[in-house]
C-alpha positions as CSV (number, residue, x, y, z in Angstrom):
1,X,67.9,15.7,0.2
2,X,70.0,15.5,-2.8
3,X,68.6,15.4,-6.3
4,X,68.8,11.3,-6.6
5,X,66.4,10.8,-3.4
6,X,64.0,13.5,-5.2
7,X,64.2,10.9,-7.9
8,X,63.4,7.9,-6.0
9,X,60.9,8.9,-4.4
10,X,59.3,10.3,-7.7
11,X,60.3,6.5,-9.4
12,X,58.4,4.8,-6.2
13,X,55.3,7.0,-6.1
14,X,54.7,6.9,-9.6
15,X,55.1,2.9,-9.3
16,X,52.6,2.9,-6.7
17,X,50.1,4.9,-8.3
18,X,50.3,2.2,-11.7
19,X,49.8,-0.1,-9.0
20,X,46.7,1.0,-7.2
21,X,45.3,2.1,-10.9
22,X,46.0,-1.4,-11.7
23,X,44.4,-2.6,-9.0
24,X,41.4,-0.8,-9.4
25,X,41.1,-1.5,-13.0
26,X,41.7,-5.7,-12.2
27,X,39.0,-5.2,-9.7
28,X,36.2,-2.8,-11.5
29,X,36.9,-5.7,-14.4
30,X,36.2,-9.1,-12.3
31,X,33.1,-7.1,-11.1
32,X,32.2,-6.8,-14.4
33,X,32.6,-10.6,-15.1
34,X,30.7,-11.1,-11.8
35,X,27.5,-9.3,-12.7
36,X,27.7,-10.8,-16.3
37,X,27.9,-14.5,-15.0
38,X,25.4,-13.3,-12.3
39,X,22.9,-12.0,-15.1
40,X,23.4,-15.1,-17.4
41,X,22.5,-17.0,-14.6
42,X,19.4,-15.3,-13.5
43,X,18.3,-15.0,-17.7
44,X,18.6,-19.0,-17.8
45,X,16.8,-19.7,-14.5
46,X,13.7,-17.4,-15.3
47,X,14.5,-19.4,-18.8
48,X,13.9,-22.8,-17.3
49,X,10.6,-21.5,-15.7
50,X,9.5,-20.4,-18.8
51,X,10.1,-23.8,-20.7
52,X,8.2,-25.6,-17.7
53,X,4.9,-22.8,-18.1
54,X,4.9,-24.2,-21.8
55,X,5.2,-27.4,-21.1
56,X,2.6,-27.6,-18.1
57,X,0.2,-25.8,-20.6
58,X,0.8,-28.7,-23.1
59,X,-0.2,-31.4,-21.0
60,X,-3.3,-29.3,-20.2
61,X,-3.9,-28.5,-22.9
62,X,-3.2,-32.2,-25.2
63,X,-6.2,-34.0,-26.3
64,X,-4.3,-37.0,-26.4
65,X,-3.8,-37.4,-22.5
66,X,-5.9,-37.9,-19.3
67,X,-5.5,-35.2,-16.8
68,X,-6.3,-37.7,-14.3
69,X,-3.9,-40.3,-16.0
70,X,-1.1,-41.5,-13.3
71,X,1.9,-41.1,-15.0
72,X,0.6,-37.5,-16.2
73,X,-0.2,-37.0,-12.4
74,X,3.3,-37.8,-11.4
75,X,4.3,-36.0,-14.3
76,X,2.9,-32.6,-13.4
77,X,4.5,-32.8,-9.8
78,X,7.5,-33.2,-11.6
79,X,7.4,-30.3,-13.2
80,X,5.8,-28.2,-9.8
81,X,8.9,-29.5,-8.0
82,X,11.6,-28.3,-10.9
83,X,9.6,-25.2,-10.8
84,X,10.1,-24.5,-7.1
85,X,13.9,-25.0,-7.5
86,X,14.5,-22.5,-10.1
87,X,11.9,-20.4,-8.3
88,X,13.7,-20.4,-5.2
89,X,17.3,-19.6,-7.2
90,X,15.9,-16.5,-8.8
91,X,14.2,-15.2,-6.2
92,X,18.0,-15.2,-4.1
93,X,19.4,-13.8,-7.3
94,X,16.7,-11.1,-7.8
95,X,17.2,-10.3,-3.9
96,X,20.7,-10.1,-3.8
97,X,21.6,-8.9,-6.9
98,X,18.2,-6.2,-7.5
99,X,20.3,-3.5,-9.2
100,X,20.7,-6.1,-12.2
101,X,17.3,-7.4,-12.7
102,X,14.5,-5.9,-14.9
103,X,10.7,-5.3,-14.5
104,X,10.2,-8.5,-16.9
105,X,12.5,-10.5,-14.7
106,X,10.2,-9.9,-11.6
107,X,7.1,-10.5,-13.9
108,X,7.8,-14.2,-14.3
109,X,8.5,-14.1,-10.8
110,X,5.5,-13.1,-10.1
111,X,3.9,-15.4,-12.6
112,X,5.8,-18.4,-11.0
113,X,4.8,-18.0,-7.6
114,X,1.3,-17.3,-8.2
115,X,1.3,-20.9,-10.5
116,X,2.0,-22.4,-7.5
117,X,-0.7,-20.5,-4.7
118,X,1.8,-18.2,-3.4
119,X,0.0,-15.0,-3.6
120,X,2.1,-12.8,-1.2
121,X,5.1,-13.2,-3.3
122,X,3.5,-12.9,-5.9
123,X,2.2,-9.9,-5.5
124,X,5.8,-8.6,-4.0
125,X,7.1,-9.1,-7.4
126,X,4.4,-7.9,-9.2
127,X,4.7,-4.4,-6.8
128,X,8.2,-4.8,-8.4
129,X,7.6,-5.2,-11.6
130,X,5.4,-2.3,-11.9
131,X,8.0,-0.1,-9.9
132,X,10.8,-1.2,-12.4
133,X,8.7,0.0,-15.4
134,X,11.3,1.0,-18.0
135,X,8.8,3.7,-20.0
136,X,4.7,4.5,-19.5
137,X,3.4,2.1,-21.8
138,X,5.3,-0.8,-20.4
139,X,4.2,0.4,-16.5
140,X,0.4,0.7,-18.2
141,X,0.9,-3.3,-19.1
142,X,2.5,-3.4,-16.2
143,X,-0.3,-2.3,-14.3
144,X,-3.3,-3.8,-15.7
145,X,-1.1,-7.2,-15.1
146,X,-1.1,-6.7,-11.6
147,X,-5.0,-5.4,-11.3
148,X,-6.4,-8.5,-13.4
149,X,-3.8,-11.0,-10.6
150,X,-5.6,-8.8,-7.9
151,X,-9.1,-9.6,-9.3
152,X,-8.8,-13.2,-9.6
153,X,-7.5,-13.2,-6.5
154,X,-10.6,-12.2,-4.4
155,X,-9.0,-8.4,-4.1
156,X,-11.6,-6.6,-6.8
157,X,-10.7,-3.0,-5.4
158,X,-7.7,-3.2,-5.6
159,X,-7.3,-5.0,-8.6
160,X,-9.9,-1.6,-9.9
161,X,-7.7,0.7,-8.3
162,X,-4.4,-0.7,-10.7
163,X,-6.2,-0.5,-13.6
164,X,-7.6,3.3,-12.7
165,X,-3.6,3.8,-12.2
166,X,-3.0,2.6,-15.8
167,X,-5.5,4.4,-17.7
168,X,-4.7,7.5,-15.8
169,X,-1.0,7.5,-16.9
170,X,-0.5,10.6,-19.7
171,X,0.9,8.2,-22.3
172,X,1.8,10.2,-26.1
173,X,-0.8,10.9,-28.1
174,X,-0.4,8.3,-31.0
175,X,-2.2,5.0,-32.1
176,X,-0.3,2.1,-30.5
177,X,-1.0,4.2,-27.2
178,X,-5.0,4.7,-28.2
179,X,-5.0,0.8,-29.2
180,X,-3.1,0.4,-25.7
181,X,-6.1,2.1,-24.1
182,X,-8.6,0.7,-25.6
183,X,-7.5,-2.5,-25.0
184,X,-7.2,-2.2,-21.3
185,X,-10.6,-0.5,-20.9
186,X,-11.8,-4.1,-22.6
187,X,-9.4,-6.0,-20.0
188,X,-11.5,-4.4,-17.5
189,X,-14.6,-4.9,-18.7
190,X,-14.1,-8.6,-19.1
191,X,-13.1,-9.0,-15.7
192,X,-16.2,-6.7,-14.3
193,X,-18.6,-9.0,-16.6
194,X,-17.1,-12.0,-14.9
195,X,-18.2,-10.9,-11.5
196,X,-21.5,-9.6,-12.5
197,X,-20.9,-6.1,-12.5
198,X,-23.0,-4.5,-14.8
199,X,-22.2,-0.9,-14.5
200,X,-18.7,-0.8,-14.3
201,X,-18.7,-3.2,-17.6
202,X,-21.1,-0.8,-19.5
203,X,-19.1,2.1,-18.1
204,X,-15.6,0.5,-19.2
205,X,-17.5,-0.6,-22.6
206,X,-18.6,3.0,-23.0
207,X,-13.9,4.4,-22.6
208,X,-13.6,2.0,-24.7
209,X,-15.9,2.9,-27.6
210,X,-14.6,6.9,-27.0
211,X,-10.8,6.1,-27.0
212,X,-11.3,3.8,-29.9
213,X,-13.1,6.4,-32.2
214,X,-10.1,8.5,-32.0
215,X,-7.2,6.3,-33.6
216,X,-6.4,7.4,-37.0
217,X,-5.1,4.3,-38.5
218,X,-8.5,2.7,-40.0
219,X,-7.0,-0.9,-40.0
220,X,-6.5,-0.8,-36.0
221,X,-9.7,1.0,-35.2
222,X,-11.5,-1.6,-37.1
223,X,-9.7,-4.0,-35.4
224,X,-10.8,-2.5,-31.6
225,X,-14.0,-1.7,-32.8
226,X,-14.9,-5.0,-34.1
227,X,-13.9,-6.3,-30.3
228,X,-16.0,-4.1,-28.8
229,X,-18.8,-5.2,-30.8
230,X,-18.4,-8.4,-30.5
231,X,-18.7,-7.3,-26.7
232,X,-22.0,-5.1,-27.0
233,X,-25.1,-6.6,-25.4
234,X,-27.1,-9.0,-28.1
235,X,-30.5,-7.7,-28.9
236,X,-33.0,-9.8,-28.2
């Protein structure tokens, strides 16, 4: 081969490798676009079941309508059935597309379909929600979220078990983390009290009172220990 065709065939594979770079670079970009426009889409569905929580809560909550009212009736079904749609659309998008959700995305998933009775679901995306924890304090909220779903949901064991699972996790030692314990420990015992379960409230009362007496800032351990006061048995 003479020296021209050494040329060439330097000029052609050189051309083709700016190709296949380009190509690669054209197609790692519209990717790119695809998971953006994929995220925004998920972030304004889980958006639109937000808006219809508050708004539900509203008309439950106004004094100036009658929950039994018609028109708030058809109202409310209104809302249940715009709810299912966008509950539907982010639970395809949170399937499909899993490595771009977040643990808070699958929370109000989980919210959403226990709103409307479906408790498997909901407790798939709760499982995922916790799994997706991005640091310990986030998987303790996490956590307890799931145990106090579990207890009002006839499942008091496991619900237990969740919360044992939070308040086990070795979180730093600072103040938001002691006023983090505390604060579960008094979840806990609420949710005991409810179901009549006198030791495992005084018992939860009792982490409560010992985690509290060990943050330093005086401002937040009045603050806890004024709740757990307010929870202490009333002497007769």
């Amino acid at each position: 081969m003479e020296t021209k065709d050494y040329i060439l065939i330097s000029i052609s594979i050189s051309a083709l490798t700016l190709s296949l770079i380009s190509l690669i670079v054209t197609l790692v970009q519209k990717n790119r676009e695809t998971n953006r426009t994929i995220r925004k889409t998920l972030t304004d569905t889980l958006e639109g079941i937000s808006k219809i929580n508050i708004e539900t809560t509203k008309l439950k909550s106004s004094k100036d309508s009658d929950n039994n009212a018609e028109n708030i009736i058809t109202l409310r079904r209104y809302y249940n059935s715009q709810r299912r749609i966008l509950i539907a659309h982010a639970d395809f998008l949170v399937m499909r597309y899993d490595k771009l959700t977040t643990e808070i995305d699958c929370n109000i998933l989980a919210g959403a379909y226990a709103t409307i009775g479906d408790q498997d679901k909901a407790e798939y995306f709760w499982q995922k929600t916790v799994d997706k924890s991005i640091s310990l304090p986030i998987r303790l909220m996490n956590l307890r979220g799931f145990g106090t779903f579990l207890f009002y949901n006839d499942k008091e064991k496991l619900g237990r078990k969740f919360f044992n699972q939070a308040l086990m996790l070795d979180l730093t030692e600072n103040d938001e983390n002691k006023v983090l314990r505390t604060d579960t420990y008094l979840m806990l015992c609420e949710l005991e009290k409810e179901r009549g379960n006198k030791e495992q409230y005084e018992l939860n009362l009792t982490k409560a009172m010992e985690v509290s007496a060990t943050i330093k800032n005086s401002n937040r351990k009045n603050e806890m220990q004024d709740r757990i006061r307010f929870k202490l048995p009333k002497n007769e």
